[in-house]
LOTORKOL-398561 format. One line per field, with one value per residue: residue number from 1; residue in one letter; x, z negated, y negated of N, C-alpha, C in turn. Coordinates in steps of 0.001 Angstrom, whole numbers. Layout:
% LOTORKOL-398561
k (NUM,...) .
r (a,...) .
n.X (X,...) .
n.Z (Z,...) .
n.Y (Y,...) .
ca.X (X,...) .
ca.Z (Z,...) .
ca.Y (Y,...) .
c.X (X,...) .
c.Z (Z,...) .
c.Y (Y,...) .
% end
This chain:
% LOTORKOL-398561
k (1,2,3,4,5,6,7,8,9,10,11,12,13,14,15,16,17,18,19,20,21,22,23,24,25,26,27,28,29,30,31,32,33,34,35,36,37,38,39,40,41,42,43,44,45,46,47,48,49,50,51,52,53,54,55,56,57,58,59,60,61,62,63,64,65,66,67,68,69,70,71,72,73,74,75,76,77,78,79,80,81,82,83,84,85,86,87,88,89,90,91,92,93,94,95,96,97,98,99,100,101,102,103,104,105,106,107,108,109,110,111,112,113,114,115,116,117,118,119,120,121,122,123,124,125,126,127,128,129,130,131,132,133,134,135,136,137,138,139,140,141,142,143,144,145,146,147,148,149,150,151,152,153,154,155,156,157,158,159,160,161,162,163,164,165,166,167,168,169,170,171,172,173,174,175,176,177,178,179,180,181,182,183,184,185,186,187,188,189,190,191,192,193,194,195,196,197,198,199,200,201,202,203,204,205,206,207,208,209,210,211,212,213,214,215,216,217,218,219,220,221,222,223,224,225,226,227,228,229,230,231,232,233,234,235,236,237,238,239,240,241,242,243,244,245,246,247,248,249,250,251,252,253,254,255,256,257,258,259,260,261,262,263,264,265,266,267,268,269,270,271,272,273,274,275,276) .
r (x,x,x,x,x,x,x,x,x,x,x,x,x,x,x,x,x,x,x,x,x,x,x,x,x,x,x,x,x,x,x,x,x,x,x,x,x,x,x,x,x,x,x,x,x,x,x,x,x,x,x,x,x,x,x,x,x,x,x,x,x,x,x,x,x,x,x,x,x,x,x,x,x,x,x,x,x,x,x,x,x,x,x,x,x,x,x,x,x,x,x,x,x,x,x,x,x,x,x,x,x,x,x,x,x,x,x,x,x,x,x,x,x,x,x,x,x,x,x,x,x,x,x,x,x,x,x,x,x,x,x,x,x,x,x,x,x,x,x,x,x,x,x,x,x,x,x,x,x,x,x,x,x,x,x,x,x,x,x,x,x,x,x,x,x,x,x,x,x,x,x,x,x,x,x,x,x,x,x,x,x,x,x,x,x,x,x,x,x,x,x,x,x,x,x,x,x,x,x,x,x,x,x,x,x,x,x,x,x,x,x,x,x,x,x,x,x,x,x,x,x,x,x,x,x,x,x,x,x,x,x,x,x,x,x,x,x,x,x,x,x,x,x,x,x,x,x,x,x,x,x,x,x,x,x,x,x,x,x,x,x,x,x,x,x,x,x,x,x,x,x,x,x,x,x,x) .
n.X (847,626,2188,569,491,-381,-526,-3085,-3189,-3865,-4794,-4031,-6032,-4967,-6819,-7911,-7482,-8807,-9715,-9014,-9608,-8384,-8469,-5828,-4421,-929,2241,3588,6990,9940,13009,14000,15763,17758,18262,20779,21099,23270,25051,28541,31993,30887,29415,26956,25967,24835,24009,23702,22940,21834,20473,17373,15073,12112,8230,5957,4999,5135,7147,9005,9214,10642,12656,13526,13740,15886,17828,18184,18607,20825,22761,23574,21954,20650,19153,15734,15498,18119,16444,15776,13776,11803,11190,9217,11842,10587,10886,11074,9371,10764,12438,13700,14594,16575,16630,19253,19297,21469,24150,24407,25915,25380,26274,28500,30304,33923,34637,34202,30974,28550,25221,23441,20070,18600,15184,14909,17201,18849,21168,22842,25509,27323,30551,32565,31908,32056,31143,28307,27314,26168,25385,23530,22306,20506,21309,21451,19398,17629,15031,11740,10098,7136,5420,2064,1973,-196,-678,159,-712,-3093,-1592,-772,-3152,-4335,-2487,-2845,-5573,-4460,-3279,-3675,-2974,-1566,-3319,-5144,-2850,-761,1694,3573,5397,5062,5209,4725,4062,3313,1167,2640,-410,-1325,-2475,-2710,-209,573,1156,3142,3894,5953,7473,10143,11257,12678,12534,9824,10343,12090,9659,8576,10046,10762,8304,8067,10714,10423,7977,9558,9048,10719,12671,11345,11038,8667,7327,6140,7411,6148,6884,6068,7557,10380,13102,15596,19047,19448,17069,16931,18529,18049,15614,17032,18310,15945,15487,14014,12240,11411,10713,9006,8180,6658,7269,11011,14002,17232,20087,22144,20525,19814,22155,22456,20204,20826,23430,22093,20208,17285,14132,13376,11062,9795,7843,5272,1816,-1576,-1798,637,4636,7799,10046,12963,15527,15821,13776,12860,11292,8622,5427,5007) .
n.Z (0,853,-735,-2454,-1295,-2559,-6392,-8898,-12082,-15371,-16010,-17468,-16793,-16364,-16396,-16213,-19367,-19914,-20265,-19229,-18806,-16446,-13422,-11393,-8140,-7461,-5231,-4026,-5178,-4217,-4205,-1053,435,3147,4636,6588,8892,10296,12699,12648,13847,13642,10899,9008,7808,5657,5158,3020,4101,3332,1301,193,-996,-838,398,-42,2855,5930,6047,7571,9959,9098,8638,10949,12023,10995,11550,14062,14961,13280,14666,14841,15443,19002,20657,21312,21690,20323,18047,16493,14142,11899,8533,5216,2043,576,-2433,-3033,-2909,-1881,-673,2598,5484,8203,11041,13252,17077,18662,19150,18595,17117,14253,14696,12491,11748,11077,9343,5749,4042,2441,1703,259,5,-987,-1145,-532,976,3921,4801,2647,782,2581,3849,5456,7571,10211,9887,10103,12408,15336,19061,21214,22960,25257,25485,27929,29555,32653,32474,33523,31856,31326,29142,27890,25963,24250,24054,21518,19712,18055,17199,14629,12943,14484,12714,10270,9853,10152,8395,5365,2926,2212,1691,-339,-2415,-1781,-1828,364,3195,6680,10204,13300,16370,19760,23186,25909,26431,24350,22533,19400,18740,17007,13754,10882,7424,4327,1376,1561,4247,6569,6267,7119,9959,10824,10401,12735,15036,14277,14869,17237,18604,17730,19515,21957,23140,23469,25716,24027,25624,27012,25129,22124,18876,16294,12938,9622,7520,7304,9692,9796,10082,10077,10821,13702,14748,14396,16090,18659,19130,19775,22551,21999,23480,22690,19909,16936,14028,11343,9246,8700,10878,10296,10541,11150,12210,14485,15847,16649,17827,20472,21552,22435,24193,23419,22741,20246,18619,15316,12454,13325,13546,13274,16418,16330,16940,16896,18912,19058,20774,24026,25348,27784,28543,27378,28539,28807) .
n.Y (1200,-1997,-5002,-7899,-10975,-12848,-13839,-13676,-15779,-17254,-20355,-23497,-26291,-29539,-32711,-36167,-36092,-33931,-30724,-27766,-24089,-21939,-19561,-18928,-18702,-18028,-18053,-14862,-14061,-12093,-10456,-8676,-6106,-5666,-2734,-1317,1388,4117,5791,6947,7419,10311,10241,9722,6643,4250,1224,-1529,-4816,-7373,-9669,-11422,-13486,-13161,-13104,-11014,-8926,-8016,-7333,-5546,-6948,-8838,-7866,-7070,-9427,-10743,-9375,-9959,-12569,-13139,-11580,-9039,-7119,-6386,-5980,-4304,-1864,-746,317,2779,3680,1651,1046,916,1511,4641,5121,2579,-340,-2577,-2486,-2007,-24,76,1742,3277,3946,6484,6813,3736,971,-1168,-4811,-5905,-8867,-9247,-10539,-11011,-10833,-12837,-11973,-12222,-14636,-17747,-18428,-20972,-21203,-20227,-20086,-19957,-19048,-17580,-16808,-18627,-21240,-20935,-17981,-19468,-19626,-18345,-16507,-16913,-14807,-15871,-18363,-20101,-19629,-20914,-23463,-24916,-26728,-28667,-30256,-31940,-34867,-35130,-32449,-31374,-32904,-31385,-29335,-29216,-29162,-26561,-24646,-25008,-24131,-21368,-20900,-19043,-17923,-19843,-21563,-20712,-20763,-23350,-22599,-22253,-21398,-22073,-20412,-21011,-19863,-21184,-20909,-22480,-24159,-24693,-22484,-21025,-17928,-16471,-16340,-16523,-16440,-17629,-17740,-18780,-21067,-19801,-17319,-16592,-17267,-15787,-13374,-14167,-13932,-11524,-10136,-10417,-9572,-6841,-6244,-6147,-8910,-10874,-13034,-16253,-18122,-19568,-20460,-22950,-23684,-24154,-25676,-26084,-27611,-29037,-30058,-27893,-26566,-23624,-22993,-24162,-22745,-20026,-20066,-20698,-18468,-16779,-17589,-20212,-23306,-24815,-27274,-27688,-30045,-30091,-32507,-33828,-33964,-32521,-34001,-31746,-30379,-31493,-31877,-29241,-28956,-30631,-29531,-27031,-27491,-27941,-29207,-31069,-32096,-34098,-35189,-34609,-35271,-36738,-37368,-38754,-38512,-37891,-37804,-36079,-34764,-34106,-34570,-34898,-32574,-33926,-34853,-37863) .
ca.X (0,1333,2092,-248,1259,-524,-1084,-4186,-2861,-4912,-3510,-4625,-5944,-5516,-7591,-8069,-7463,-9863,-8816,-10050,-8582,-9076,-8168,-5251,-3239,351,2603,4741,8441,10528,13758,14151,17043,17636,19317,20320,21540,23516,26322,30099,32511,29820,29089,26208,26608,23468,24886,23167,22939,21311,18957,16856,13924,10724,6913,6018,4082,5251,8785,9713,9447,11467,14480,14333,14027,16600,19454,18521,18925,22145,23511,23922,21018,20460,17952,14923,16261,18623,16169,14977,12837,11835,10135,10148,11929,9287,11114,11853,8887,11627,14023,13568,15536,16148,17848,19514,19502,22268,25833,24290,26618,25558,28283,29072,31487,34725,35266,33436,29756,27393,24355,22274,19780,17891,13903,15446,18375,19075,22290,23918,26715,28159,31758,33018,31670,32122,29626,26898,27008,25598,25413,22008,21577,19446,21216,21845,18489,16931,13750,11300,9292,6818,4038,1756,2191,-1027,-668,809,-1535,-3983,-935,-1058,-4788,-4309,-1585,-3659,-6378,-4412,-2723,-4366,-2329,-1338,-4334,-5276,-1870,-83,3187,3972,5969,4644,6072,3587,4494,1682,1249,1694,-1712,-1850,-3136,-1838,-265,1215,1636,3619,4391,6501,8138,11349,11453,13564,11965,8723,10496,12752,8801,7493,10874,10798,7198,8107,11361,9413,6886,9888,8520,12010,12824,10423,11037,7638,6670,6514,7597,5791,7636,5229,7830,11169,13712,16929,19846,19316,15780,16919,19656,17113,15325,18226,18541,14892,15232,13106,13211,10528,10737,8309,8137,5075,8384,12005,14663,18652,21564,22735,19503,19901,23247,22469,19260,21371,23799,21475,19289,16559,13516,13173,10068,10296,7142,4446,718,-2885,-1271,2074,5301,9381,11224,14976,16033,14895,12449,12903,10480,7752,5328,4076) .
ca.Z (0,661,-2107,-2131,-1078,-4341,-7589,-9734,-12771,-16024,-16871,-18413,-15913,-17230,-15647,-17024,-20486,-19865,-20524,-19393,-18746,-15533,-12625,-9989,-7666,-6944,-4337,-4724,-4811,-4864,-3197,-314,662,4083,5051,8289,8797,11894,13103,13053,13730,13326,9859,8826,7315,5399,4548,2534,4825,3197,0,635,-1624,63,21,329,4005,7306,5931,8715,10825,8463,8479,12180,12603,10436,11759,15321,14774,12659,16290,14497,16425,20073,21329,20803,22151,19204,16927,15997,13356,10287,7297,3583,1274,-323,-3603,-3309,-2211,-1943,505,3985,5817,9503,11686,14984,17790,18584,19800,18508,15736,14148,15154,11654,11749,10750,8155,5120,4227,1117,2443,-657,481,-1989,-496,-94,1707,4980,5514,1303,348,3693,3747,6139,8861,11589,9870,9809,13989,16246,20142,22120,24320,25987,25180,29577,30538,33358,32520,34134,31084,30769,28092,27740,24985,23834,23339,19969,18811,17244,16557,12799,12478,13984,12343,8891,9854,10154,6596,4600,1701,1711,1488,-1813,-3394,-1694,-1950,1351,4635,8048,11356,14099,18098,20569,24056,26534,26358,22705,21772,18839,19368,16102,12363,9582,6078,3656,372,2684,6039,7488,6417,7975,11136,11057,10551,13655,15694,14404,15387,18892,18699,18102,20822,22724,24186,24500,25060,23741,26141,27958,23638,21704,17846,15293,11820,8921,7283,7912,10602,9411,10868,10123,11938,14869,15146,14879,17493,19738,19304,20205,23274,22260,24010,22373,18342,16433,12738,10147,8678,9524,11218,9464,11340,11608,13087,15787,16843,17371,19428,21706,21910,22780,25152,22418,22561,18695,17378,14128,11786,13711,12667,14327,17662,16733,16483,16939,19647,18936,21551,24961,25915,29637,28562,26893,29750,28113) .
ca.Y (0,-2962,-5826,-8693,-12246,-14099,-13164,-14346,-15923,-17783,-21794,-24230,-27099,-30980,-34053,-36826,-35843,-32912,-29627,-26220,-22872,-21604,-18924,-19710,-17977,-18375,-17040,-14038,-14384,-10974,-9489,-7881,-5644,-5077,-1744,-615,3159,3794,6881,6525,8448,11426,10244,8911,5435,3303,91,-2941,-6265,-8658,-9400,-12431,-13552,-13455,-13327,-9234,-8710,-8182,-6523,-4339,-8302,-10093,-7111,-6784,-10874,-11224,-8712,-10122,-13636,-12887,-11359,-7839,-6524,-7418,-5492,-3431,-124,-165,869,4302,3207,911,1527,688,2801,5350,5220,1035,-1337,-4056,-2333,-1640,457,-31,3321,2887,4751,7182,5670,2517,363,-2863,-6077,-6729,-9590,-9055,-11784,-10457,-12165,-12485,-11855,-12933,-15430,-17261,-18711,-21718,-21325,-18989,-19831,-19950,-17772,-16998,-17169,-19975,-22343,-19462,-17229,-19434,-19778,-17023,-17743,-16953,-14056,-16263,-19531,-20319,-19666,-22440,-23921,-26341,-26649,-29619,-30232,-32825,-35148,-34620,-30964,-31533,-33614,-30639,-28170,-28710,-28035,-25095,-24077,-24892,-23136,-20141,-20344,-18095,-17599,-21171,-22015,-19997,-21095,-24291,-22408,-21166,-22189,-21060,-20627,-20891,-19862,-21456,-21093,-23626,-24551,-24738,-21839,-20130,-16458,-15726,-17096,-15879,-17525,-16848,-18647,-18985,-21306,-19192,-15995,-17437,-17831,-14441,-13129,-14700,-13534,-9646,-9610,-10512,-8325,-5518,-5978,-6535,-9893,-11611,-14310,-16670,-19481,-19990,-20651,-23750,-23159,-25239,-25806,-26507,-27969,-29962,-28809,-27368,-26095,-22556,-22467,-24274,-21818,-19102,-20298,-20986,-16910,-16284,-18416,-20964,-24418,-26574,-26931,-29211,-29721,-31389,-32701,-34076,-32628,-32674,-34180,-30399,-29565,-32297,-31821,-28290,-28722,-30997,-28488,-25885,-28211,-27717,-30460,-31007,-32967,-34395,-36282,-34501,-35464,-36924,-38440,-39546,-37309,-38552,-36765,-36348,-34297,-33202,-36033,-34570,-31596,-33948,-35494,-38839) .
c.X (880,959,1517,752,836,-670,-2127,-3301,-3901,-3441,-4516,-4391,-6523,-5795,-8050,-8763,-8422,-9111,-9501,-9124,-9493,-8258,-7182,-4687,-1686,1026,3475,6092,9083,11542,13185,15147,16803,18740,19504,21495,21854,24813,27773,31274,32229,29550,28192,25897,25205,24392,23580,23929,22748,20296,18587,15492,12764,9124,6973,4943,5154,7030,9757,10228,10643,13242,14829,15102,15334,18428,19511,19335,20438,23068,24198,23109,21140,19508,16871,15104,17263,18283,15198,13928,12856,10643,10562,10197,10958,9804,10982,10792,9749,12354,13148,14727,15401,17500,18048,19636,20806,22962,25333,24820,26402,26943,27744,30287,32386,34959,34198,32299,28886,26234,22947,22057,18669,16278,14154,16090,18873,20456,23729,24451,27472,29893,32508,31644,31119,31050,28549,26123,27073,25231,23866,22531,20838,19476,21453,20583,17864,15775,13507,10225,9033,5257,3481,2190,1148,-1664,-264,-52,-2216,-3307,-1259,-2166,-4775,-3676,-2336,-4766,-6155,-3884,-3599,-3972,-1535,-2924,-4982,-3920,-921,1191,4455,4345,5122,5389,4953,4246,2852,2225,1608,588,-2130,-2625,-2681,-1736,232,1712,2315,4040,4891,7509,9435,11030,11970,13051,10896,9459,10739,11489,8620,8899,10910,9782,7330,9258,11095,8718,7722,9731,9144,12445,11756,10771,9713,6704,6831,6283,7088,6490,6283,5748,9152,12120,14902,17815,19416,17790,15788,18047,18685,16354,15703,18053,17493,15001,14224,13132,12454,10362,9831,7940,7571,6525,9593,13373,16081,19341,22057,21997,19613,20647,22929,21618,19989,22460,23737,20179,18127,15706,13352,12167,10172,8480,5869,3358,-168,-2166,-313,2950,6770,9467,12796,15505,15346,13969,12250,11872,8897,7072,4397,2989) .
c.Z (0,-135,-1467,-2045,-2127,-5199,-8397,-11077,-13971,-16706,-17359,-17203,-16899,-15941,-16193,-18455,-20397,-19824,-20461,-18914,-17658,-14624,-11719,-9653,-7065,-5950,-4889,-4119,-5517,-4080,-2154,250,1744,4255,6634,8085,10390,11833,13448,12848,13382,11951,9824,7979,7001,4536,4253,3549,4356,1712,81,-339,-862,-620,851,1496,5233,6723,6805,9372,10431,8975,10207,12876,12375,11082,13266,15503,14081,13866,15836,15239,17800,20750,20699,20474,21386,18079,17592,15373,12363,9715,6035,2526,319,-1639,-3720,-2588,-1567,-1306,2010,4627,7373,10295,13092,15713,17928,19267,19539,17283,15806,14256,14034,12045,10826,9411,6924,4500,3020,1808,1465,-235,-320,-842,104,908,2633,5325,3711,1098,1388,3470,4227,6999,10107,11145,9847,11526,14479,17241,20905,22736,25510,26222,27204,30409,31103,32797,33412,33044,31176,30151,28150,26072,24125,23097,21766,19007,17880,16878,14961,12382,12595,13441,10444,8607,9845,8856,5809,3162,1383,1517,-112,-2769,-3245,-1767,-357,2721,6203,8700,12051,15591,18555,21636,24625,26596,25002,22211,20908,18945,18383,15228,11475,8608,4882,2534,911,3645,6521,7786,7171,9486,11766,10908,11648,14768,15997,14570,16853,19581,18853,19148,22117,24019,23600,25081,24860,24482,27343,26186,23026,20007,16569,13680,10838,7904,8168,8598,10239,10739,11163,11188,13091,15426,15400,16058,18590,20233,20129,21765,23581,22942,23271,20951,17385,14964,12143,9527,9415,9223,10552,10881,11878,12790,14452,16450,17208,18277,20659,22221,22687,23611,24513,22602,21318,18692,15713,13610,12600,13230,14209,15277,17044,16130,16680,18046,19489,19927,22455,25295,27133,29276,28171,28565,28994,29247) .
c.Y (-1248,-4072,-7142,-9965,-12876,-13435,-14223,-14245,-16955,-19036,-22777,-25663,-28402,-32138,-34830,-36885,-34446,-31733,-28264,-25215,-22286,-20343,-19678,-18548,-18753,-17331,-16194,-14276,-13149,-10703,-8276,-7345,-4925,-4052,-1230,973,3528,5199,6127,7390,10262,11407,9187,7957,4655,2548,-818,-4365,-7129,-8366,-10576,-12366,-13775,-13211,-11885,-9835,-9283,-7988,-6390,-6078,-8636,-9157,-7050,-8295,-11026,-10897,-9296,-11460,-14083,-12562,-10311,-6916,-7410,-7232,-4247,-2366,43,346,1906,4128,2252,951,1460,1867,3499,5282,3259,241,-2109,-4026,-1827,-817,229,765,2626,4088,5350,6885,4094,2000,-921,-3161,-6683,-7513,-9025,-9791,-11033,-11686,-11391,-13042,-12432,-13986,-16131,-18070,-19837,-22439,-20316,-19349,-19882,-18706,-17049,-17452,-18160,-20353,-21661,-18998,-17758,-19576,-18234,-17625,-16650,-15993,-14860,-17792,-20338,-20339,-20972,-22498,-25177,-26531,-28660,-29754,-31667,-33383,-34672,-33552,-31058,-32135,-32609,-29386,-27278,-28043,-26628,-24276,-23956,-23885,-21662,-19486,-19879,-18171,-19368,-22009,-22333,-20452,-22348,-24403,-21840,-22161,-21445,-21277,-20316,-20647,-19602,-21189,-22172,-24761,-24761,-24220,-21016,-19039,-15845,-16899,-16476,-16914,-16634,-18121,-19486,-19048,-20777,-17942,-15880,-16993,-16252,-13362,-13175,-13628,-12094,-9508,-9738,-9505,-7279,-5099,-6097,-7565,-11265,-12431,-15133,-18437,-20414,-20384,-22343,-23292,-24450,-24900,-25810,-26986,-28885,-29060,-28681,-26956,-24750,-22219,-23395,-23373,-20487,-18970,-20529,-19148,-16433,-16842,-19479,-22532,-25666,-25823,-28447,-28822,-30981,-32383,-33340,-33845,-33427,-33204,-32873,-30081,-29813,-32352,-30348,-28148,-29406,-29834,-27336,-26542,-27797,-29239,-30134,-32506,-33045,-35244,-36194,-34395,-35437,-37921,-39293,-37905,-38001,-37226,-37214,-35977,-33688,-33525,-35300,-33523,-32470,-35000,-36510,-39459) .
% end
């Protein structure tokens, strides 16, 4: 069974001076330990990757998002299976196919990640860059401005669990046309994202550059780097985006929206995609 994203808890609610004891829910916040299990040298090898705090649901996503976007996974057809350990809610395990070896980097890397932070405790500078599969592809992408305008709504309307608790990040990928095709949320922006990514990993539907990626918060480095991986080209966030974030969408010819609401939004980068 899988573990519920809130928990019902009893507090004590104050309003002007008023004082009653009532029902709430909050979100859940628990480790997750990704494993991957792979052949070497004809021995069979299950190594710990990563432990990352998250919001329980949509697991299997987060471990596959996570190892892809890292640039340890690259493709679908490297996995055998994933599934969470029957003794360990909290771990996942993810098998590879046969002659297939994760590209751990060489340099050694603390993989603890806390909800926060997707890119803390790595060892240098180097490990926190990973380069696109997909970072070369042409586009002729152009959107109306307009389109953006009613993102958020729908992106609200689809929060569920933020809804019920006010604790939770989403990651939204729309069509074109602005229709949403997939939400995930999760205590961690990043995990959120590495959600939305290993659900498309999975379905093997690759690069995600005919997508536009809505934020529901502010834009970081780490989740425009993610999305660099996915091949995404258009990135827009309720929120605003870091210096890091911005030199890497130029970098990565990345349109980045910033301070998106009802009909207004900032473009930082990549004006040439928006059609005012």
């Amino acid at each position: 069974m899988q573990k519920s994203a809130a928990r019902e808890i009893r507090i004590k609610k104050i309003s002007n001076a008023n004082v009653s004891d009532e029902d709430d829910l909050i979100a859940v916040e628990e480790p997750l330990e990704i494993q991957v299990q792979y052949q070497s040298d004809e021995k069979q090898i299950r190594k710990s990757i990563s432990v990352t705090m998250r919001t329980p649901g949509n697991d299997e996503e987060l471990a596959t998002g996570f190892l892809f976007t890292e640039g340890i996974l690259h493709d679908r057809n490297q996995i055998s299976k994933v599934g969470t350990d029957i003794f360990d809610e909290n771990k996942v395990l993810v098998t590879l196919t046969e002659h297939e070896v994760p590209k751990l980097q060489t340099s050694e890397r603390n993989f603890y990640t806390t909800s926060s932070c997707g890119v803390c405790g790595k060892s240098s500078i180097d490990a926190i860059k990973t380069v696109s599969p997909f970072a070369n592809l042409p586009d002729d992408l152009l959107v109306p401005a307009g389109l953006f305008y009613n993102l958020q709504n729908e992106l609200k309307k689809q929060q569920e669990v933020f809804q019920n608790t006010g604790g939770l990040h989403a990651s939204g990928l729309f069509d074109l046309h602005g229709n949403i095709i997939l939400l995930r949320e999760d205590v961690g922006r990043h995990n959120a994202l590495d959600k939305a990514i290993g659900a498309s990993f999975l379905q093997d539907q690759l690069p995600l550059n005919q997508i536009i990626l809505l934020l529901s918060g502010r834009a970081s480095f780490e989740l425009i780097q993610k999305a660099s991986m996915a091949g995404i080209k258009i990135v827009a966030a309720i929120g605003a985006p870091s210096s890091l974030a911005l030199q890497l969408a130029e970098e990565f010819n990345i349109t980045l929206i910033g301070f998106l609401g009802k009909e207004r939004f900032n473009i930082y980068s990549g004006s040439h995609r928006i059609k005012i």
